[in-house]
C-alpha positions in Angstrom: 18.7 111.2 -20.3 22.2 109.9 -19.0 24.2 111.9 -16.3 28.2 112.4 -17.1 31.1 112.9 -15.0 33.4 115.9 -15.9 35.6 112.9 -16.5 33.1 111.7 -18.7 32.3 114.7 -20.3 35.9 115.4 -21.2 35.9 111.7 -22.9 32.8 112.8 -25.0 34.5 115.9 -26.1 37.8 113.9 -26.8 37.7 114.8 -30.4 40.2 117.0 -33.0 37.4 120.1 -33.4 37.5 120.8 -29.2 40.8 119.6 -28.5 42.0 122.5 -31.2 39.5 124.4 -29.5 41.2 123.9 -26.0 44.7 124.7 -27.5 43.6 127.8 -29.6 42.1 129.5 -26.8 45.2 128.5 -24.5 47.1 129.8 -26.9 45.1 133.3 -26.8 45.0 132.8 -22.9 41.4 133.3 -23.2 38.5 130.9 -21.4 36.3 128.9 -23.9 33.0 127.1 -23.4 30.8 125.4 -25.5 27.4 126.4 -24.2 23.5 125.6 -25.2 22.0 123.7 -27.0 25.2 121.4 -28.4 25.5 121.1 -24.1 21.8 119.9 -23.8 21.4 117.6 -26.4 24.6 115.6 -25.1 23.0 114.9 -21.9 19.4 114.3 -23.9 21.9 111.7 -26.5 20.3 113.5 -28.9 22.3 114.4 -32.2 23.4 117.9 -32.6 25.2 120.1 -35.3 25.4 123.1 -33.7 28.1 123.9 -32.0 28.1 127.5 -29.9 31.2 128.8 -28.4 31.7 131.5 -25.6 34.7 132.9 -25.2 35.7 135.1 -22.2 37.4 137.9 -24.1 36.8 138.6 -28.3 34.8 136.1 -29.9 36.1 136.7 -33.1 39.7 137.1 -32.2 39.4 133.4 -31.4 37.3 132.1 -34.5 40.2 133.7 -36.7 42.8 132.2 -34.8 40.6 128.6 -35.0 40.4 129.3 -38.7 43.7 129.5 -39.1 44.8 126.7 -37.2 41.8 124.7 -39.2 44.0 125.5 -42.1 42.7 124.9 -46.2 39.4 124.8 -46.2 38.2 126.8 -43.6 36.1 130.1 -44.0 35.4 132.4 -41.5 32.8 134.8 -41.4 33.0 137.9 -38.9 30.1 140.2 -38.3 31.5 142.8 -36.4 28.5 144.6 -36.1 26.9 141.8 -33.5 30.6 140.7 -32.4 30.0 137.2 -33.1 31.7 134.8 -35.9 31.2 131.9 -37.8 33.9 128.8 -38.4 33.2 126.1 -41.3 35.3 123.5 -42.6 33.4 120.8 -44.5 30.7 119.7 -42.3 32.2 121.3 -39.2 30.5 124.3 -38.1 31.4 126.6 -35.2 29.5 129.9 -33.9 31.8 132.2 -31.9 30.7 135.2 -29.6 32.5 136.8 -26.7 30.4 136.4 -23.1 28.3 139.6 -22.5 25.6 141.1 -20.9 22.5 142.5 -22.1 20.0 145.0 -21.7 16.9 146.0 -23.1 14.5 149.0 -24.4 10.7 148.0 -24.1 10.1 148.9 -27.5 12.8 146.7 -29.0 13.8 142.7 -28.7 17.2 143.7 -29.6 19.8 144.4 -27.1 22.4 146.6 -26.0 25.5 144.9 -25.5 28.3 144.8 -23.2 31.3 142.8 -22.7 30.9 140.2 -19.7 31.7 137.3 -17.7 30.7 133.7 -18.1 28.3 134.4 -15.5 26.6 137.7 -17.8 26.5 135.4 -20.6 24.6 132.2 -18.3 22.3 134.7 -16.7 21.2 136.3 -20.5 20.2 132.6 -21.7 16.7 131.8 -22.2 16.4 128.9 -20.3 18.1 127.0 -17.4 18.7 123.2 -20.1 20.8 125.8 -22.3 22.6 127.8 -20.0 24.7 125.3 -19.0 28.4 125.7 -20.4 31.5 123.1 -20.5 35.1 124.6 -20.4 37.3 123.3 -22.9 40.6 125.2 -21.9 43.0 122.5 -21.1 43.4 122.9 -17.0 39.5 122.7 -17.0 38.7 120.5 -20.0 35.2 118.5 -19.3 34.2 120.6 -16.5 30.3 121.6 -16.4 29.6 125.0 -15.1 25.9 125.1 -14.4 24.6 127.9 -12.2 20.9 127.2 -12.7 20.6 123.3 -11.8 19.9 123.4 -15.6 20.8 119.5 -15.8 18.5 118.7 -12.3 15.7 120.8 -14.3 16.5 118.3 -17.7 16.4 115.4 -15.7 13.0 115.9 -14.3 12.0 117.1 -17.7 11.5 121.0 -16.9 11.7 124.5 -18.9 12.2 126.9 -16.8 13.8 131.0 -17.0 17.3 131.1 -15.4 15.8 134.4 -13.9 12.6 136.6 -13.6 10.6 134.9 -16.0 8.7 138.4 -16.5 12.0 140.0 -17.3 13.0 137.4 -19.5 9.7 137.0 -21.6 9.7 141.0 -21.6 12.8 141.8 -23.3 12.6 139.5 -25.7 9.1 138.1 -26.2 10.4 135.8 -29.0 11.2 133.5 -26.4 7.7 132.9 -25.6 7.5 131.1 -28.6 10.8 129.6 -27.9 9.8 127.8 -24.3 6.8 126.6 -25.8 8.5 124.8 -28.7 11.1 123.6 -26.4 8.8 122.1 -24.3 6.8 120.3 -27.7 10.2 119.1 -29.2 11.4 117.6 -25.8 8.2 116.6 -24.2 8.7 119.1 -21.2 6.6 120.3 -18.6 6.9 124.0 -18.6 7.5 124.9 -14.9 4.5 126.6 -13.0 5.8 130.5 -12.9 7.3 130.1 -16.2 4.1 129.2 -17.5 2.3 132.3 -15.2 4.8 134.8 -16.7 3.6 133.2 -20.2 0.0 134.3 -19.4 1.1 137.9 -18.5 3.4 138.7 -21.1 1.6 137.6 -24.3 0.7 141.0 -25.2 4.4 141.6 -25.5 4.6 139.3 -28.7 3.2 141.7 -30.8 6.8 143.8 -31.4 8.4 140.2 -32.5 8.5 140.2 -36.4 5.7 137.4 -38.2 8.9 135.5 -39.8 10.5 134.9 -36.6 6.8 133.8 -35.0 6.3 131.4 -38.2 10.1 129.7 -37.7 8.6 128.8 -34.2 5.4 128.0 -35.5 6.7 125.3 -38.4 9.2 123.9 -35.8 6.7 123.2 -33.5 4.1 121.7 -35.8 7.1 119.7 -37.0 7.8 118.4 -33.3 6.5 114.7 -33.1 3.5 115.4 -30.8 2.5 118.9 -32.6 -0.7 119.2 -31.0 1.1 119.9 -27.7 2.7 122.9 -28.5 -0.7 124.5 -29.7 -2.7 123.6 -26.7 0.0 125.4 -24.5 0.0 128.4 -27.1 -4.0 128.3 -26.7 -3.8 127.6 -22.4 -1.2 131.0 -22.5 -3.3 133.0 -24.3 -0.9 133.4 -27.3 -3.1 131.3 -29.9 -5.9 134.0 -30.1 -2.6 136.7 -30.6 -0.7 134.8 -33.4 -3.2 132.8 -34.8 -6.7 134.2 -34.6 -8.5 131.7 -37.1 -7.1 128.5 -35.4 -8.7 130.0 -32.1 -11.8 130.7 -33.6 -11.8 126.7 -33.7 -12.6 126.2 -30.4 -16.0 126.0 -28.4 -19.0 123.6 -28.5 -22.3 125.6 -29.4 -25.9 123.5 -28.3 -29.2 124.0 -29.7 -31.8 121.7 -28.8 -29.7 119.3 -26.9 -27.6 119.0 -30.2 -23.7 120.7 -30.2 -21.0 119.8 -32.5 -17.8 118.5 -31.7 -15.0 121.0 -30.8 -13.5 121.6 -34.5 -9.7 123.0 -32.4 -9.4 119.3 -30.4 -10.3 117.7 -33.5 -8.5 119.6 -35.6 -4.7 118.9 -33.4 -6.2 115.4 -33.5 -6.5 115.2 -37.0 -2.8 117.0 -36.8 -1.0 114.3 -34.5 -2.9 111.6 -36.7 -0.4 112.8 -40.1 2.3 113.7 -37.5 2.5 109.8 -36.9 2.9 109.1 -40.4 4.5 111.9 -41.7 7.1 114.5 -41.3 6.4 117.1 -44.4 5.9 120.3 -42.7 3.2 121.1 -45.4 1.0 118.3 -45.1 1.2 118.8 -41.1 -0.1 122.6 -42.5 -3.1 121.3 -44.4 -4.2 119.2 -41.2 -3.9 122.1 -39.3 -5.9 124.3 -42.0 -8.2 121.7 -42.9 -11.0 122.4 -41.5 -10.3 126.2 -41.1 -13.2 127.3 -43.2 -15.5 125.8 -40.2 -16.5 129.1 -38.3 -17.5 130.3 -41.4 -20.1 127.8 -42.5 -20.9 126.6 -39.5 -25.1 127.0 -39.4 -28.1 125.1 -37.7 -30.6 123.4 -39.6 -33.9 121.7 -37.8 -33.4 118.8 -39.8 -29.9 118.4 -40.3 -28.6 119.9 -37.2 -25.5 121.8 -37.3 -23.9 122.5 -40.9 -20.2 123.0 -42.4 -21.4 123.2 -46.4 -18.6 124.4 -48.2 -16.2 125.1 -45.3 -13.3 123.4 -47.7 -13.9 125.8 -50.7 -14.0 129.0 -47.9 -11.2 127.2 -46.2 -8.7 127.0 -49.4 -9.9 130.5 -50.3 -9.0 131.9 -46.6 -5.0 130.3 -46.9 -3.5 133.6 -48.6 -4.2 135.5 -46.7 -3.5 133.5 -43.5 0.0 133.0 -45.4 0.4 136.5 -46.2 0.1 138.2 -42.6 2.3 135.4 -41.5 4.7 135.8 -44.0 4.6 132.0 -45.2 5.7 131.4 -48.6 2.8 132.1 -51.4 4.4 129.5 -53.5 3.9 126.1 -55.0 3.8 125.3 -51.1 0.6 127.4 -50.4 -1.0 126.2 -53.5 -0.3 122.8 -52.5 -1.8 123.8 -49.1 -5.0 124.7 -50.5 -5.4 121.9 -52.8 -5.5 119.6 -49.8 -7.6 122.0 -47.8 -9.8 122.0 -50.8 -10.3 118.7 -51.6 -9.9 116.9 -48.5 -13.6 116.2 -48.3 -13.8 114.1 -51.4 -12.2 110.8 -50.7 -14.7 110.4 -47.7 -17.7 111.3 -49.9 -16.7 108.6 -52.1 -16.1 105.9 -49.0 -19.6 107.1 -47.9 -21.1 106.2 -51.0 -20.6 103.7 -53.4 -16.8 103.9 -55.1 -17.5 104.3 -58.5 -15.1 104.2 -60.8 -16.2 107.6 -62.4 -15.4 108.8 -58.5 -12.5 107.4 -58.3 -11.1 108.5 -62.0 -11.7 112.5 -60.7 -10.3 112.4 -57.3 -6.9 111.0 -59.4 -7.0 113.5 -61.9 -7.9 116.3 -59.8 -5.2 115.3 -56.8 -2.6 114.6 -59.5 0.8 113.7 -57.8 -0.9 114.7 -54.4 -2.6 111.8 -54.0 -1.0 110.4 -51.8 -0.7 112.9 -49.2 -4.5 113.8 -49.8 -5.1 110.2 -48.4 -3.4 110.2 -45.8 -5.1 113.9 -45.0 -8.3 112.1 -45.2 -7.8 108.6 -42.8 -6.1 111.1 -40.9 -9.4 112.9 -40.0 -11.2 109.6 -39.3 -11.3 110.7 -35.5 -15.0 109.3 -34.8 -15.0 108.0 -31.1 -17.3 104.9 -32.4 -15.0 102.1 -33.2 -17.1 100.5 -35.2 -17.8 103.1 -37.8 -14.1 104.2 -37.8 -13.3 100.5 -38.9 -16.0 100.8 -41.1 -14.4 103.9 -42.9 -10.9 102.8 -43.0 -11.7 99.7 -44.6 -13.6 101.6 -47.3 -10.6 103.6 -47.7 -8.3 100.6 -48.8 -10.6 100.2 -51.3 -10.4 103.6 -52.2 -6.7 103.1 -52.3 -6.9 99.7 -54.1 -9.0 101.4 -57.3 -6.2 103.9 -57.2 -3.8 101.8 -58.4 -6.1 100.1 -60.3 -7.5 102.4 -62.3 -3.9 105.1 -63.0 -2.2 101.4 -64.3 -5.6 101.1 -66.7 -6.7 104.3 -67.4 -3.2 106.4 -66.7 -5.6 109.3 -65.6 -2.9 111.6 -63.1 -2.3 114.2 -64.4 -3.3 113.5 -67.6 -4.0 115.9 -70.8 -7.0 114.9 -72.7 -5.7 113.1 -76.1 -6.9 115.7 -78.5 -5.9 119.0 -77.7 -7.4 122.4 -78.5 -4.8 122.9 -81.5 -5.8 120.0 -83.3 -9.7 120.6 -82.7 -9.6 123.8 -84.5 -7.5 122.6 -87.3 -10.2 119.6 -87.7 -13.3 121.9 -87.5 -11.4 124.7 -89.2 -12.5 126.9 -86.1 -10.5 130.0 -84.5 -10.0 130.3 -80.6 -13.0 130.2 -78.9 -16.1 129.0 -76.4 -17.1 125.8 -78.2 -13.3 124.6 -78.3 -13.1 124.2 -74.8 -16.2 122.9 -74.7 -15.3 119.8 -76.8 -11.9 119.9 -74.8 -13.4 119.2 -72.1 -16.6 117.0 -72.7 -13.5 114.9 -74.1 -12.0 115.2 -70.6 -15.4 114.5 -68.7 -15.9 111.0 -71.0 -12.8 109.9 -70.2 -13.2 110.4 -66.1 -16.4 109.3 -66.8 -15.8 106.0 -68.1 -17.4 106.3 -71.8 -14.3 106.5 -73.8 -10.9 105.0 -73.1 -7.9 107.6 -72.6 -6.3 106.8 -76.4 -6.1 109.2 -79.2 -8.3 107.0 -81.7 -11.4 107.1 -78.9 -10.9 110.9 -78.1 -11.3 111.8 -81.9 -14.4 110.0 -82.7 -15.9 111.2 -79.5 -14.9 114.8 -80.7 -16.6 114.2 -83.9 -19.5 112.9 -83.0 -19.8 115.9 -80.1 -19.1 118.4 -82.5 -21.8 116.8 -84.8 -24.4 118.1 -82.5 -22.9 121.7 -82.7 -23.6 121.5 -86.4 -19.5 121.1 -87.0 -18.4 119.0 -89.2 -14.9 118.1 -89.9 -12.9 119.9 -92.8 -11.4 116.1 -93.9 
């Protein structure tokens, strides 16, 4: 973080959008701030597109008048309703809303709203690093109004309330989520009452809508430690609220001296692992949801000890409805989501044993373009505290990844169509639509992935006749 002057700061606001800014509202003879998070991130040096402006007086009396002065180009959006506006002009965008008080019903997260002073407005922020405020009128340009100590509390890394932190979580619980992904995004240390206030007011999450909960969610699992956020939404006692399967992870049951390792530390393990690697918000699902099917499954056995069979197939099958209640997308997104889930246990099956070929040729044709990803799932959860067998296993993987390659530039097998299609098996056997048709389909399929026939045309044909020759079919020519 670097500390700035007001001199400073008026340097690093030197530009055409504020200094328009400053003589628009001068013009009005109305104060102006910019204010929040575009304030935070320029002490943080971190980029920022948003830009928030509070205006001491009618917020969208001075985004017209900023419109205009814009000039061609510029569209401005109004919603009376909520007094706020909206300013764009190419890749300039500028929120507008008049300073204001608020106050709440218990029932509701939304506010009533009064006109106020700078001061209303600070003391209504959610947290002290975005309640600061610069003025950009022109007698005041560069000066940084900060009530709170919100810079002192960024400097040693803090999130803290501006007030009560009971009153603030209680009127609008949303912001619950929102300190705990502030503190994952920037690394923060969420300040001692703050977090207290956390513990008592979780309850108060359930009037907050599943969208706005899941916008949190994905922008703290897209944070670059994810893991983090989760064990702060688990320590607050939010987790088992929000998310009641990814709680159920947790815990460390012992039978005859024998437990099994805690499936929620692995899991945000196995989370930060494709967090490191990659930043697609979906993948970073399917390692949190890999191994959600575990509670399920999970059984003792004398001999084998404790038991996950199947926990990927119940896993895959438990993501609708996870998506559903959190009102996710039940897309091509989930479905990928479940694919992952579902196979994830495969490529390490394969490492354990011999990699065959046949193996090999499955996983590719079953993953399809996914591939990828579903590889770096799997070395992802490779979390075995012996060195020597994690070595082991990743080694074994490159191989895995080397007949990849090897085999789609020989064999061409992702997401490939079996050479002789339904159509043109029941115009060779005369046949209409029915059971032994996709049975020849797909013992053509099986040969190929198999390794008996070669994916071409020619050897998909005579292997079709020859099968068929066994079902007493013989061709009509």
């Amino acid at each position: 973080m670097k500390l700035y002057s007001d001199e400073d700061l008026a340097e690093l606001l030197d530009r055409e959008e504020f200094r328009l800014l400053s003589r628009t509202a001068d013009g009005l003879g109305l104060e102006c701030y910019v204010v929040g998070g575009y304030v935070r991130d320029l002490f943080l040096e971190r980029p920022s597109k948003d830009i928030d402006i509070v205006v001491v007086g009618s917020g969208l009396e001075m985004a017209k008048a900023y419109g205009e002065a814009l000039g061609k180009g510029a569209h401005v959006s109004l919603f009376k309703n909520f007094g706020t506006a909206q300013v764009r002009k190419g890749s300039l965008e500028v929120e507008f809303v008049g300073a204001r008080k608020e106050s709440y019903h218990r029932e509701s997260r939304n506010p009533i709203v009064e006109d106020g002073t700078l001061e209303d407005d600070q003391n209504r922020r959610d947290f002290t690093i975005n309640a600061m405020a610069i003025c950009l009128n022109s007698d005041r340009f560069g000066e940084l109004v900060d009530p709170f100590d919100g810079l002192y509390d960024l400097e040693d890394r803090i999130i803290r309330t501006p007030l009560d932190p009971d009153i603030t979580f209680s009127d609008d619980p949303l912001r619950m989520m929102r300190c705990i992904r502030f503190a994952t995004q920037l690394n923060f240390y969420i300040e001692d009452e703050t977090f207290s206030s956390l513990e008592r007011n979780r309850e108060r999450i359930s009037i907050i809508s599943k969208e706005r909960i899941s916008e949190e969610l994905n922008k703290i699992l897209l944070a670059p430690v994810p893991s983090k956020g989760f064990i702060d939404l688990d320590r607050s006692g939010l987790l088992e609220l929000i998310f009641p399967e990814l709680s159920a992870l947790q815990g460390v049951e012992t039978v005859n001296g024998r437990g099994h390792k805690d499936v929620f530390l692995h899991t945000l393990e196995v989370l930060d692992n494709v967090a490191r690697v990659s930043g697609d918000l979906w993948l970073r699902w399917a390692a949190l949801l890999h191994d959600i099917g575990k509670p399920r499954t999970k059984k003792w056995e004398p001999v084998h000890g404790w038991t996950f069979y199947n926990h990927n197939f119940v896993g895959q099958k438990m993501i609708p409805g996870i998506f559903d209640r959190m009102k996710l997308p039940k897309n091509e997104k989930m479905k990928y989501v479940q694919k992952m889930v579902e196979l994830h246990m495969r490529p390490i099956a394969i490492v354990d044993d011999e990699v065959t070929d046949s193996a090999v040729r499955r996983l590719l044709f079953d993953a399809g373009d996914d591939i990828e990803d579903l590889m770096t799932l799997c070395e992802a959860d490779i979390t075995s505290k012996n060195e020597q067998k994690k070595h082991r296993l990743l080694d074994n993987f490159k191989v895995v990844r080397q007949k990849l390659k090897d085999l789609e530039k020989s064999d061409r097998i992702r997401n490939f169509q079996p050479p002789v299609d339904g159509m043109e098996i029941m115009e060779l056997f005369g046949l209409e639509p029915s059971a032994i048709v996709g049975q020849l389909k797909s013992a053509v399929k099986d040969a190929i992935l198999d390794g008996v026939i070669s994916n071409n045309h020619d050897e998909a044909l005579e292997f079709v006749i020859k099968e068929a020759l066994k079902h007493g079919l013989s061709p009509l020519k």
